[in-house]
C-alpha positions as CSV (number, residue, x, y, z in Angstrom):
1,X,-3.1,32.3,22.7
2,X,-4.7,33.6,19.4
3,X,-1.9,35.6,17.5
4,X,0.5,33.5,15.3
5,X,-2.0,30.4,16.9
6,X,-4.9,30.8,15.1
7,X,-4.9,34.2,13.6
8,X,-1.6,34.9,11.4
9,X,1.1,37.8,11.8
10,X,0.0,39.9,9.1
11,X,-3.7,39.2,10.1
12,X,-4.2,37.7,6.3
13,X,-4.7,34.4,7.5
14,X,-7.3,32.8,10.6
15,X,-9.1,29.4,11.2
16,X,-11.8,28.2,13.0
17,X,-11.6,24.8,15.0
18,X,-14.5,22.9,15.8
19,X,-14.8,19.7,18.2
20,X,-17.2,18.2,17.1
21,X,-19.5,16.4,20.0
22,X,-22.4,14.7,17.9
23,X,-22.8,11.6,16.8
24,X,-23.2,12.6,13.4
25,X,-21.1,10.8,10.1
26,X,-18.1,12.5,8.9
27,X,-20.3,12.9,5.3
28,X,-23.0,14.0,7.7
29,X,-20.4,16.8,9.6
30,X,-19.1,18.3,6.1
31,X,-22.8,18.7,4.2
32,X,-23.4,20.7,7.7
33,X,-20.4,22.7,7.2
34,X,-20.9,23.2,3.4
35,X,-24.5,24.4,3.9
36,X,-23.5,26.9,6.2
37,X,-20.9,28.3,3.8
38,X,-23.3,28.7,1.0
39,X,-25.6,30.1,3.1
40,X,-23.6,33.2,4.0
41,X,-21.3,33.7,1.8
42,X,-18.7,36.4,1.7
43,X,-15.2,37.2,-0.6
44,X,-12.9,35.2,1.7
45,X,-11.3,31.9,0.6
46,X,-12.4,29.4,2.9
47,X,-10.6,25.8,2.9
48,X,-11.1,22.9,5.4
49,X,-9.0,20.4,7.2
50,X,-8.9,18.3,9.6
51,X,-9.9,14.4,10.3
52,X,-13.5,14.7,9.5
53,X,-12.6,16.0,6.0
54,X,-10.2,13.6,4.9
55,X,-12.0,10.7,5.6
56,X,-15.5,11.9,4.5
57,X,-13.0,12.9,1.3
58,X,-11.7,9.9,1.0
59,X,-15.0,7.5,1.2
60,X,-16.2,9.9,-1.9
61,X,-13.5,8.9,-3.7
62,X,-12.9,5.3,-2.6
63,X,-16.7,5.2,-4.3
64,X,-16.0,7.1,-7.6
65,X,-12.9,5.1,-7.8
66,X,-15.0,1.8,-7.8
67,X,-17.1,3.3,-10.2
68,X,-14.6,4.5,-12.6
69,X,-11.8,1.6,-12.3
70,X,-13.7,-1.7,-12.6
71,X,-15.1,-1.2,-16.1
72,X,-11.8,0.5,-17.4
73,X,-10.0,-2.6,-16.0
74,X,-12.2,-4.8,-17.7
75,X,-12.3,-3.0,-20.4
76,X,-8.4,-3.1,-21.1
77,X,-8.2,-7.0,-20.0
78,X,-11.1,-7.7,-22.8
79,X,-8.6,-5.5,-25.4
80,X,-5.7,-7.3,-24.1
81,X,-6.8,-10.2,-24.5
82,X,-8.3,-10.1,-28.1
83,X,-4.6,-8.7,-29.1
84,X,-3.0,-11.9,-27.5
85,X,-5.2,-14.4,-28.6
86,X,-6.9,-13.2,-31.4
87,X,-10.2,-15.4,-30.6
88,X,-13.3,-14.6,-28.8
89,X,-12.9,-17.6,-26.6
90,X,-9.3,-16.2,-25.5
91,X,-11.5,-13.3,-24.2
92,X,-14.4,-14.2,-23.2
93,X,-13.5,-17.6,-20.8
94,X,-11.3,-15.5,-18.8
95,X,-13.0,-12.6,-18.7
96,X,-16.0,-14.3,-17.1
97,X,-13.5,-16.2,-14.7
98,X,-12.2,-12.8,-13.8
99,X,-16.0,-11.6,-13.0
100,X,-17.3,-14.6,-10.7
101,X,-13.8,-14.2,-8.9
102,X,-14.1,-10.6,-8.3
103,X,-17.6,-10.5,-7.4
104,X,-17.0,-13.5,-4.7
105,X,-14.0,-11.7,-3.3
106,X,-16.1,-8.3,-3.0
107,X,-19.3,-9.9,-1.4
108,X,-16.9,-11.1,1.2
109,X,-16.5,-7.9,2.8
110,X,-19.8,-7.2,3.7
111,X,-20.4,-10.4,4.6
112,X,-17.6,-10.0,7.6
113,X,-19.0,-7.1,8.0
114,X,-15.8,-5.2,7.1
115,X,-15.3,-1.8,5.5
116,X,-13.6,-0.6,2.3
117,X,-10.6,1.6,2.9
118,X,-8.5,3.0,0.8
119,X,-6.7,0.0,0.2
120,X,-9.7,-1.9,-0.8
121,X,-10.0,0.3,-4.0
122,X,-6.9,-2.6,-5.0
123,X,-9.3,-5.9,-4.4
124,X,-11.1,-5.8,-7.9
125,X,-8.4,-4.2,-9.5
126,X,-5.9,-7.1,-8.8
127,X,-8.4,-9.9,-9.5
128,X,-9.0,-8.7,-12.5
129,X,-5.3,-8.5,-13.2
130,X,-4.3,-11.7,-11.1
131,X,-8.0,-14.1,-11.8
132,X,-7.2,-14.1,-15.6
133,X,-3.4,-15.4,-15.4
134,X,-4.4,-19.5,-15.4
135,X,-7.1,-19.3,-17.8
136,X,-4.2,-17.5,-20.2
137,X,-2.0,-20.4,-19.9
138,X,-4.9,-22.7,-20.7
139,X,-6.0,-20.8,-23.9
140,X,-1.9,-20.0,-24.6
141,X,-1.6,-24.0,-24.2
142,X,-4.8,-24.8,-26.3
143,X,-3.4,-22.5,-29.6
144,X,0.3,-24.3,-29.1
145,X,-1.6,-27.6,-29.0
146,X,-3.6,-26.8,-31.8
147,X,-1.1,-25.9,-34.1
148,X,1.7,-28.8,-33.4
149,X,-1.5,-31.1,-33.7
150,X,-3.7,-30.3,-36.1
151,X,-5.1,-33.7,-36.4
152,X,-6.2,-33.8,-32.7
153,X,-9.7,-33.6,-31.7
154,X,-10.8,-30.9,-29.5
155,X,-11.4,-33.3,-26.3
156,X,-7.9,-34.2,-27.1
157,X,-6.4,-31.2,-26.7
158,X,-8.3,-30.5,-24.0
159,X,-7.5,-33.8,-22.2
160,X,-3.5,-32.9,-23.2
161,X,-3.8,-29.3,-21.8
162,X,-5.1,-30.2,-18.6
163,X,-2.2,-32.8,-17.9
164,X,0.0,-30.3,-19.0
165,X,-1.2,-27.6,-17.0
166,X,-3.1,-29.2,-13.7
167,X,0.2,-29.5,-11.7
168,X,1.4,-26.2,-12.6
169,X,-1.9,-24.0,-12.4
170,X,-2.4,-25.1,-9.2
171,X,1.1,-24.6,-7.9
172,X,1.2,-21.0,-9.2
173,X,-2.2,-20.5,-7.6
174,X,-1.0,-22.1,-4.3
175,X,2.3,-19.7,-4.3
176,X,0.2,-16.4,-5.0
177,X,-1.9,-17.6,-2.7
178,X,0.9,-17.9,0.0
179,X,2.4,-14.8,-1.3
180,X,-0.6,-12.7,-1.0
181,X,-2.0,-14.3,1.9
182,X,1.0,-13.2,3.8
183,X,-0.6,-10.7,4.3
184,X,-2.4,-11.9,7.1
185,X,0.5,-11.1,9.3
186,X,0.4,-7.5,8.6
187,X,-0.2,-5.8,11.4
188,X,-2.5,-3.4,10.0
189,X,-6.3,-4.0,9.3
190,X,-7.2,-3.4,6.3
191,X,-4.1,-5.2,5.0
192,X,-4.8,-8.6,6.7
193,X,-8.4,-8.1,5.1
194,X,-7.4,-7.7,1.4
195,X,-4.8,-11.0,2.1
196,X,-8.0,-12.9,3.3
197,X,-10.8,-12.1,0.6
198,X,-7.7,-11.8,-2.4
199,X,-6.5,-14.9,-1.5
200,X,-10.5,-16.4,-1.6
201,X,-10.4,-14.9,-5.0
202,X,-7.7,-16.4,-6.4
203,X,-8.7,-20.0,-5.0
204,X,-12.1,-19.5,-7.2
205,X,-9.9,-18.1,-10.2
206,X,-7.6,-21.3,-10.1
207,X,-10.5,-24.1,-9.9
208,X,-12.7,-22.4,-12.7
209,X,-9.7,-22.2,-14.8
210,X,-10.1,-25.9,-14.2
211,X,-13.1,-26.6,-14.5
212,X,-15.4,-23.8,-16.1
213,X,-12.7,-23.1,-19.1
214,X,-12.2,-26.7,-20.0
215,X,-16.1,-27.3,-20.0
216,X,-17.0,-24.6,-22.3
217,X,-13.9,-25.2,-24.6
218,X,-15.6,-28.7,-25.2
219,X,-18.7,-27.2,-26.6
220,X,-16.0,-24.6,-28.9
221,X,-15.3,-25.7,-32.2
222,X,-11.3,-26.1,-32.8
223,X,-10.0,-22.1,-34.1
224,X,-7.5,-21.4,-36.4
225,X,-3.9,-21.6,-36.1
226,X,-2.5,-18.5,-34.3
227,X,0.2,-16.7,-36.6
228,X,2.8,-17.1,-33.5
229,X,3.0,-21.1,-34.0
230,X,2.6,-20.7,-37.6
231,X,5.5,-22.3,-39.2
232,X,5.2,-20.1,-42.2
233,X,5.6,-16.9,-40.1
234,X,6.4,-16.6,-36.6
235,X,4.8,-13.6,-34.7
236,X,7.0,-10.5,-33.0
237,X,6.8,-12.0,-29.7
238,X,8.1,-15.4,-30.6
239,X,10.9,-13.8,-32.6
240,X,11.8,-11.6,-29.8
241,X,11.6,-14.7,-27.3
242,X,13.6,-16.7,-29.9
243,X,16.5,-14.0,-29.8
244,X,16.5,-14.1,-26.2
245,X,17.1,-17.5,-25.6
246,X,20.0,-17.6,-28.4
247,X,21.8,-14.7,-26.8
248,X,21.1,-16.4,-23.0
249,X,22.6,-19.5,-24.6
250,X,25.6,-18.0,-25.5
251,X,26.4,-15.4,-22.6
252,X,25.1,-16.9,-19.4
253,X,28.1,-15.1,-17.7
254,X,27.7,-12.0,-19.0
255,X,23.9,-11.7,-18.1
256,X,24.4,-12.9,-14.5
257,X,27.1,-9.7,-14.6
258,X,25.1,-7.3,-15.6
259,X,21.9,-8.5,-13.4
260,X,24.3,-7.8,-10.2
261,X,25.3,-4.2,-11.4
262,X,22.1,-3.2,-11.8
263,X,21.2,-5.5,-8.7
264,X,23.7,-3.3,-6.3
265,X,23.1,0.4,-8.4
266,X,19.2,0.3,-7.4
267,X,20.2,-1.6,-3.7
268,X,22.1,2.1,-2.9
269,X,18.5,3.6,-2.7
270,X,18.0,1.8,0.2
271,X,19.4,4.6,2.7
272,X,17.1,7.1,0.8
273,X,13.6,5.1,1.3
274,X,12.0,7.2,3.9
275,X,8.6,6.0,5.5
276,X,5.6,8.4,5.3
277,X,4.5,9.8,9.0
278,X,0.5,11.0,8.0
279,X,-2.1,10.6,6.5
280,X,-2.0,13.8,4.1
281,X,-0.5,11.9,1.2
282,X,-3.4,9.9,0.7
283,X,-5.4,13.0,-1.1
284,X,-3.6,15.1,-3.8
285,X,-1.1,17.6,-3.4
286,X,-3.0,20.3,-4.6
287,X,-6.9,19.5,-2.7
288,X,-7.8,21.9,-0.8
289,X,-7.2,19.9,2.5
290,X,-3.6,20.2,1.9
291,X,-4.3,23.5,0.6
292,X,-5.3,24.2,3.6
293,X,-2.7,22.5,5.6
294,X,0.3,24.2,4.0
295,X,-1.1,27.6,5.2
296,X,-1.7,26.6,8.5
297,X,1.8,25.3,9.1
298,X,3.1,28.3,6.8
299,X,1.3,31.2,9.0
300,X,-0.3,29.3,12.0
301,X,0.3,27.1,14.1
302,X,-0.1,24.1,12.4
303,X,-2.1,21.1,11.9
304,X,-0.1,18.6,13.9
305,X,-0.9,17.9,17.7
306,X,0.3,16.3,20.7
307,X,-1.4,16.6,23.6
308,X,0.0,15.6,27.3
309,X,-2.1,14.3,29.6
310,X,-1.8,15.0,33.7
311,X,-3.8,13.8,36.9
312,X,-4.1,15.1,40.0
313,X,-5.5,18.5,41.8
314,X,-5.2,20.7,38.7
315,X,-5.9,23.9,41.2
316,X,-3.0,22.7,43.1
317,X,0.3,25.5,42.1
318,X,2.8,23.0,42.4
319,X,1.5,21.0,39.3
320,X,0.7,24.2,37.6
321,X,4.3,25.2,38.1
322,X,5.5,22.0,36.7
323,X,3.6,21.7,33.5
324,X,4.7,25.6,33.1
325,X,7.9,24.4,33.4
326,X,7.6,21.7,30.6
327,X,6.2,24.6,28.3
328,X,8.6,26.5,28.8
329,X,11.5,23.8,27.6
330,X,9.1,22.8,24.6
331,X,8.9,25.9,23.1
332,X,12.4,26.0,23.1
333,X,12.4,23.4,20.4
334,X,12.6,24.9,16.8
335,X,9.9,21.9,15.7
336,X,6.9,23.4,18.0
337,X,4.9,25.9,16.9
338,X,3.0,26.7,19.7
339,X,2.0,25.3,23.3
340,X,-1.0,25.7,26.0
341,X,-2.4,24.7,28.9
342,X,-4.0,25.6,31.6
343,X,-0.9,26.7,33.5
344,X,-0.5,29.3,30.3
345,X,-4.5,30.7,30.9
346,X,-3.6,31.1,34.4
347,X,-0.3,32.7,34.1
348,X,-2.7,35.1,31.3
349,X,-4.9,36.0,34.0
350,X,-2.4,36.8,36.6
351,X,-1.4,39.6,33.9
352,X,-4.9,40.8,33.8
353,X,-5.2,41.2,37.3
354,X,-1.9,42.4,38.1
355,X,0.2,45.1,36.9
356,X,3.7,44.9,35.7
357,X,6.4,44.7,38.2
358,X,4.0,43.3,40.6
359,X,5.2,39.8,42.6
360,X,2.6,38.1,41.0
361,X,2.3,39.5,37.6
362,X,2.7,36.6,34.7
363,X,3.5,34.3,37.1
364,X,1.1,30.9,38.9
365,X,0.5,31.7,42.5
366,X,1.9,30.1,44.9
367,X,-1.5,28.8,47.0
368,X,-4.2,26.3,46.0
369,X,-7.0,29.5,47.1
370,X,-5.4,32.0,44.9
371,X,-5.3,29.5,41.8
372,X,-9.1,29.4,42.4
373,X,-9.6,32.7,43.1
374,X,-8.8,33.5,39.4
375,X,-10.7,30.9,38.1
376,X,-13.9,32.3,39.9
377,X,-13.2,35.4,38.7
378,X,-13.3,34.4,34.8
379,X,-16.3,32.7,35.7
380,X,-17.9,35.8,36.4
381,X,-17.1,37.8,33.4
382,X,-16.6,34.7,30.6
383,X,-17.7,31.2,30.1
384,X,-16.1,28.2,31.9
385,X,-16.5,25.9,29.0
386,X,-13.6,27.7,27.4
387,X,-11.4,25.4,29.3
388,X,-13.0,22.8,28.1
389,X,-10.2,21.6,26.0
390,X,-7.4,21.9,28.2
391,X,-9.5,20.5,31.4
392,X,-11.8,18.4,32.8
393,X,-15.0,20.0,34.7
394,X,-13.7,18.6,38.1
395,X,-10.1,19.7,37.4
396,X,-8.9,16.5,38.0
397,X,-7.3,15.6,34.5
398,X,-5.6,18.6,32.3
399,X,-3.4,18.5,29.5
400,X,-0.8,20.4,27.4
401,X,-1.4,20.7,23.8
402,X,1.6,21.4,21.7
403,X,1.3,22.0,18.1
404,X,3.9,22.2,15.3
405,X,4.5,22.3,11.9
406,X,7.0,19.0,10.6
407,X,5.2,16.5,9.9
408,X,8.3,13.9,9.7
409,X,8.7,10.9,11.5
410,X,11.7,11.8,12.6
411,X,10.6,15.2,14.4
412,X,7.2,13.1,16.6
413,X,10.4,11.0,18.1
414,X,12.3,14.3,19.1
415,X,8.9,15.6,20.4
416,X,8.3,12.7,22.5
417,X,11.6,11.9,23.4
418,X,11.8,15.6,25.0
419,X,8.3,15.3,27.0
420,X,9.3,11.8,28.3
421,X,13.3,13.5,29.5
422,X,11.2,16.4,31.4
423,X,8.4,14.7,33.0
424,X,10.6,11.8,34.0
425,X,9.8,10.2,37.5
426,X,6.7,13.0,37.2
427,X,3.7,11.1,39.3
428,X,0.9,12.9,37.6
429,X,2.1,12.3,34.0
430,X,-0.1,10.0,32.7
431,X,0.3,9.4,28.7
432,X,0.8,11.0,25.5
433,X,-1.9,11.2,23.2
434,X,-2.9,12.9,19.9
435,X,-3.4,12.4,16.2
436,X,0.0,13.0,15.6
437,X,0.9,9.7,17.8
438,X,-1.7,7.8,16.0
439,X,0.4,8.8,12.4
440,X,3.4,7.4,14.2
441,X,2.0,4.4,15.4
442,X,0.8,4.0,11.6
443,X,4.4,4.6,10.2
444,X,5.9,2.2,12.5
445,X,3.3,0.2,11.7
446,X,3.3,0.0,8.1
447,X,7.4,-0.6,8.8
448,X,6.5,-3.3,10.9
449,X,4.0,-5.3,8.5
450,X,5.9,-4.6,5.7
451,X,8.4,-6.8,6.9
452,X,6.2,-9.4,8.9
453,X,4.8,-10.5,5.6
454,X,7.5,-10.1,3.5
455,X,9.2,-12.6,5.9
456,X,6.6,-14.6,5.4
457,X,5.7,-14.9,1.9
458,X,9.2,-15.0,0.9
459,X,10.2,-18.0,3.0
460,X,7.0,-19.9,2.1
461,X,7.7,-19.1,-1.4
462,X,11.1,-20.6,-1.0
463,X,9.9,-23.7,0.7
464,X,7.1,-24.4,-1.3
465,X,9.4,-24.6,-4.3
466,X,11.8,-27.2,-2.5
467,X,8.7,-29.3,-1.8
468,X,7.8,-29.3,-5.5
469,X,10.8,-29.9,-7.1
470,X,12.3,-32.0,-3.6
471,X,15.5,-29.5,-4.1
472,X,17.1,-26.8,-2.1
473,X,18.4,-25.6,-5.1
474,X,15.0,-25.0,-6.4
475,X,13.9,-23.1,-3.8
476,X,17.1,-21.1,-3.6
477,X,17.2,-20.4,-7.3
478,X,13.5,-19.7,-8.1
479,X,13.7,-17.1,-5.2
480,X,16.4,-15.2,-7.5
481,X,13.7,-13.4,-9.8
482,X,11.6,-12.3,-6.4
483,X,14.7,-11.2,-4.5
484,X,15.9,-9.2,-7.5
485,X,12.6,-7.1,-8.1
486,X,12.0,-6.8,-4.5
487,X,15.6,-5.4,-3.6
488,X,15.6,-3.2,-6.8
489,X,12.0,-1.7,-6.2
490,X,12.3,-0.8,-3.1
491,X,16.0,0.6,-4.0
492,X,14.0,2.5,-6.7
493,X,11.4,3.7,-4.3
494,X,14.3,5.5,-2.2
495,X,15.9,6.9,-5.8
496,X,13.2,8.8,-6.7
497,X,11.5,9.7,-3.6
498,X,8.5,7.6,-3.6
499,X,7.7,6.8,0.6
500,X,6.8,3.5,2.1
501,X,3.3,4.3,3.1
502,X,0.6,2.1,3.7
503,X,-0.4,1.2,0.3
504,X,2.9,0.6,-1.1
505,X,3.6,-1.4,2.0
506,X,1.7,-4.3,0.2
507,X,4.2,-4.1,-2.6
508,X,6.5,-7.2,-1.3
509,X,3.9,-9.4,-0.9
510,X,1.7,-8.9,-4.2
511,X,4.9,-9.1,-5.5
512,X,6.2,-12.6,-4.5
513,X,2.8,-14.0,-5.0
514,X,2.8,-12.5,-8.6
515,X,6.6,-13.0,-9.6
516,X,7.3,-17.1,-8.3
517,X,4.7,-17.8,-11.1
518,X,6.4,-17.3,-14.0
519,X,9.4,-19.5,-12.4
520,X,7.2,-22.3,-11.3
521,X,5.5,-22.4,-15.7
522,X,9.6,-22.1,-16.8
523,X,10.9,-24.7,-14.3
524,X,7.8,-27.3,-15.3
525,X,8.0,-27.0,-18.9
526,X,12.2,-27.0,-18.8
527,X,12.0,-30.1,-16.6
528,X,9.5,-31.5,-19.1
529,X,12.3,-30.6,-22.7
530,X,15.1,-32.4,-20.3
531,X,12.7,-35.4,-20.1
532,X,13.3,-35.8,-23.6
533,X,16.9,-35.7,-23.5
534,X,17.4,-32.1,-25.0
535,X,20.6,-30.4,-24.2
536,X,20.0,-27.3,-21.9
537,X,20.5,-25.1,-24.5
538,X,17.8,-26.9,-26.9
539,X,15.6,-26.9,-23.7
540,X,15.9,-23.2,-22.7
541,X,14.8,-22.2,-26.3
542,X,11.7,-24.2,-27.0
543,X,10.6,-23.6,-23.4
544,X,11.1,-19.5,-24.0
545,X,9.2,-20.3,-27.6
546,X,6.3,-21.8,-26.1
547,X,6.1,-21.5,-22.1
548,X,7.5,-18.1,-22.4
549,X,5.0,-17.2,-24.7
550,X,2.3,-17.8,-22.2
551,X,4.4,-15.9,-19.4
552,X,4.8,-13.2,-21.0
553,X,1.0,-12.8,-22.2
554,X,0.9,-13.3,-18.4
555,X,2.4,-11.0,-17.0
556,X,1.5,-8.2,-19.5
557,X,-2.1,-9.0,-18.5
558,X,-1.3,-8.4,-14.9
559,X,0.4,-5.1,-16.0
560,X,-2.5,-4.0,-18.2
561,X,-4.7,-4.8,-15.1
562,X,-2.8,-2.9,-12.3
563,X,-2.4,0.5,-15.1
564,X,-6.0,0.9,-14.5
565,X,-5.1,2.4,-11.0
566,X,-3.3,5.4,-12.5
567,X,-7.1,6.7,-13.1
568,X,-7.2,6.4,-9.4
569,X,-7.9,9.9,-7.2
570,X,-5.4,8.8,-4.9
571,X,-1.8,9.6,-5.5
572,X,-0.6,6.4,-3.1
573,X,-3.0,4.5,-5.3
574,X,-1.3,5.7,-8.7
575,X,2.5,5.3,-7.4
576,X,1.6,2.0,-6.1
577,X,0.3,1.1,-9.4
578,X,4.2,2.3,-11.3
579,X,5.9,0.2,-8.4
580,X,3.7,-3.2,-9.1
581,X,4.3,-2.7,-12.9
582,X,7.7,-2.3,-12.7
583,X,8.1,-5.4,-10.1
584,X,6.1,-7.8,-12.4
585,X,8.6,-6.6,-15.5
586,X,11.3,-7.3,-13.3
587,X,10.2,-10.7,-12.0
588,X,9.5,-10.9,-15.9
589,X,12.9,-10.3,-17.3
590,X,14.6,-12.5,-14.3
591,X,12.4,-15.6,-14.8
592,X,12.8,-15.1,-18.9
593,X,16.7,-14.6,-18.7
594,X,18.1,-14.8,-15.3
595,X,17.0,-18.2,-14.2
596,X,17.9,-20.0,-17.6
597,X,21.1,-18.2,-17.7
598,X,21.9,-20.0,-14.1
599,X,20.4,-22.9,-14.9
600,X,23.0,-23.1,-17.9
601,X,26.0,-22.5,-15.9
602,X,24.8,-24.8,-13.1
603,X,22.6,-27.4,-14.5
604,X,20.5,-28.3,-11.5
605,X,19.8,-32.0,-11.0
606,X,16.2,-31.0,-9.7
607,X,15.6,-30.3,-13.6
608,X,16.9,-33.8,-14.8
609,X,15.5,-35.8,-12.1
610,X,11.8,-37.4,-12.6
């Protein structure tokens, strides 16, 4: 029960496991642990593991991580800004937008009485990158305003951005809204707590966009003409936009091609997206509780446990036989490192009390009063309480606790499947239990959610745009840029081996709350050219000149915002923030060139029609 279990085969390697019993904090549990490592020290490399650990190691870094990310993020967003707008107001109006919205969305959670997980290390980070989008269009609208105009007053342009922009700030506020809120159907948690306090967010974001920004603008003196609507010089990015729309204006068919190659090259992924099983890839590779870990399932017995639960007359041979039995067919399983019960400490004892070649040696006796002879016995010479873990003190309940080393879904389901085939139509089988069930239950879980809301979001996306624009075809072709980035990032994920684990689960949704905006801005202000009896081709380039300006500030705002989390101690954090930058380029690039290019071939009536 020790050797290649707890103590290694070349004796290099042992651990320690504690159960803890107090009522003490996990933080409380480690500074106990720590203390008595300093206190006697010695030359032996000592690592921990275990529950406690990670989550007393994770609610350090959850707190360092609010520390360190909020002030970077608003640090970038102010730098951002300044670069877009040139003009203090362009930084300063959103910026304090951004604040109010992110403190109301954070004071929510105590005021639930909820707690921060991992995942809520993403609630400032994406108001700052999401609260800041409508006042952009604002000030983006004010400078085009201000330059086509110059002879307008300031309450003019104000009066003629809010006209222009009312409708479609609130729609794009309204879809992330939906698309983030979708969240609500996950079936995890934390991840129906972020959809509810985001979403709150957001609502603020869009009204003092609406309110606040205008306000103060009216006490702002009019600024100087921004180089990009200069008509002297045009700036890089309309240039770049301008060169965009000509060549979408020209090869419609040729874009829609190469959209579906690259559509169906990242969609192969797909069988390679694997979904994680644990909890070890919240902390880094190389901490010392995965340090710890790999040597464990390298020269132990491993880390991962499944226990069995039984009821009935523990004492009683029969049931001893039985669950010997079932030991006896697990450890025939390559996956399973090791497995005990008390059917194992009695078998032990019947080698201690008889010699080899006796009837009874390494065998469970065959009476009730022999069985509890050997337990007296051990009483006598050791302590009960080392049973403890594999029995109750009545010997009513026991269990057998198997250990391995995989820690793949794929391997629990073998596991299971196997204990479920042997202790069929068993009537003192009860359940099976453990941590390692619990990760399972996650992984399934996180599968599960994953698709609830992106069910959801994506069909109220999809309906919500054929109740604005009263057109199927709306719906069905401002979905395009959402289904595009969604089917490509998750193809991507399975490319290059990034898993579907519960923070990257929330991908879909932020997504198609993020992405539908910059369709809804290009779909208004296109509807709006057509109105003046512009061709589509006319249409499509002033709208990428001016609208797309805006959109693409946008969405580089949102990408500046979510690059903060690559400073984040978690590596689900970090790979969550690559996937949500390269789905908002995505959604980008489709919106910019994907829709107008269909919208070309097509010509949707929804666009003509008042």
């Amino acid at each position: 029960m020790v050797y290649k279990l707890i103590v290694s085969e070349d004796f290099r390697y042992t651990m320690i496991i504690l159960n803890s019993v107090s009522k003490r904090t996990d933080e409380e549990l480690m500074s106990s642990i720590s203390d008595l490592l300093k206190k006697y020290p010695g030359n032996e490399t000592v690592t921990i593991t275990g529950q406690p650990f990670l989550r007393a190691e994770a609610n350090e870094k959850i707190s360092r991580d609010f520390m360190v990310l909020l002030p970077i993020g608003l640090l970038l967003m102010c730098i951002f800004l300044w670069a877009s707008f040139k003009e203090k107001r362009g930084v300063l109006l959103p910026t304090v937008v951004v604040g109010i919205s992110v403190m109301i969305s954070m004071a929510l959670i105590p005021l639930f009485g909820w707690q921060l997980s991992v995942i809520g290390v993403l609630i400032p980070i994406m108001m700052i990158a999401i609260a800041n989008d409508y006042g952009i269009h604002f000030i983006a609208k004010y400078q085009e305003l201000n330059a086509e105009n110059p002879d307008m007053t300031m309450k003019q342009i104000i009066k003629e951005t809010i006209r222009d922009l009312k409708k479609p700030i609130i729609l794009t506020g309204l879809t992330t809204i939906l698309g983030i809120g979708g969240l609500v159907t996950h079936i995890m948690l934390p991840a129906k707590q972020m959809g509810v306090v985001t979403s709150v967010g957001i609502a603020f974001a869009v009204l003092l966009s609406l309110t606040f920004i205008p306000a103060m603008m009216m006490f702002l003196k009019k600024g100087k003409v921004h180089k990009s609507f200069s008509k002297s010089k045009n700036g890089f990015l309309t240039k770049l936009l301008s060169g965009i729309a000509d060549f979408i204006t020209h090869h419609p068919r040729r874009i829609i091609y190469l959209f579906i190659i690259f559509l169906i090259v990242s969609a192969s992924g797909f069988y390679r997206l694997k979904i994680a099983s644990d909890f070890d890839s919240i902390l880094p590779k190389k901490h010392s509780y995965n340090v710890a870990i790999n040597i464990a399932d390298k020269y132990l017995g491993g880390t991962k446990d499944i226990n069995i639960l039984f009821d009935g007359d523990m004492k009683n041979p029969e049931i001893l036989k039985k669950m010997d039995f079932y030991e006896t067919e697990l450890e025939k399983m390559p996956e399973i490192g090791s497995v005990t019960s008390l059917a194992e400490i009695i078998r032990i004892m019947s080698r201690a009390i008889n010699d080899p070649g006796d009837k009874f040696y390494d065998k469970i006796p065959d009476s009730r009063e022999a069985v509890a002879q050997y337990l007296e016995l051990y009483s006598m010479s050791g302590d009960p309480e080392d049973f403890d873990d594999f029995v109750n003190f009545d010997y009513t309940k026991a269990i057998i606790q198997i250990q391995y080393k995989a820690d793949d879904v794929k391997t629990i389901n073998n596991i299971i499947k196997k204990i479920k085939s042997l202790t069929k139509g068993d009537e003192n089988f009860k359940l099976i239990a453990g941590n390692s069930i619990v990760e399972k239950d996650l992984s399934e879980a996180t599968g599960i959610g994953q698709k609830n809301s992106l069910i959801f979001a994506f069909f109220a996306i999809m309906l919500l745009l054929m109740i604005i624009f009263k057109s199927i075809k709306a719906g069905l072709i401002g979905s395009l840029p959402l289904l595009f980035a969604i089917i490509c990032i998750f193809g991507l994920m399975g490319w290059i081996g990034i898993e579907l684990n519960i923070v990257t689960a929330l991908l879909s949704s932020i997504s198609i709350g993020l992405g539908v905006d910059y369709t809804i801005h290009l779909f208004w202000r296109l509807k709006s050219e057509l109105k003046k009896n512009k061709s589509y081709p006319d249409a499509i380039k002033i709208t990428l000149k001016t609208t797309g300006r805006g959109i693409t500030i946008n969405a580089f705002s949102v990408i500046v915002g979510f690059s903060v989390l690559f400073f984040s101690e978690f590596p689900i954090i970090q790979s969550f923030a690559f996937l949500i930058i390269i789905s908002i380029f995505l959604c980008l690039i489709s919106a910019l060139i994907l829709i107008p290019a269909v919208c070309i071939l097509i010509k949707p009536k929804f666009l003509e029609n008042n």
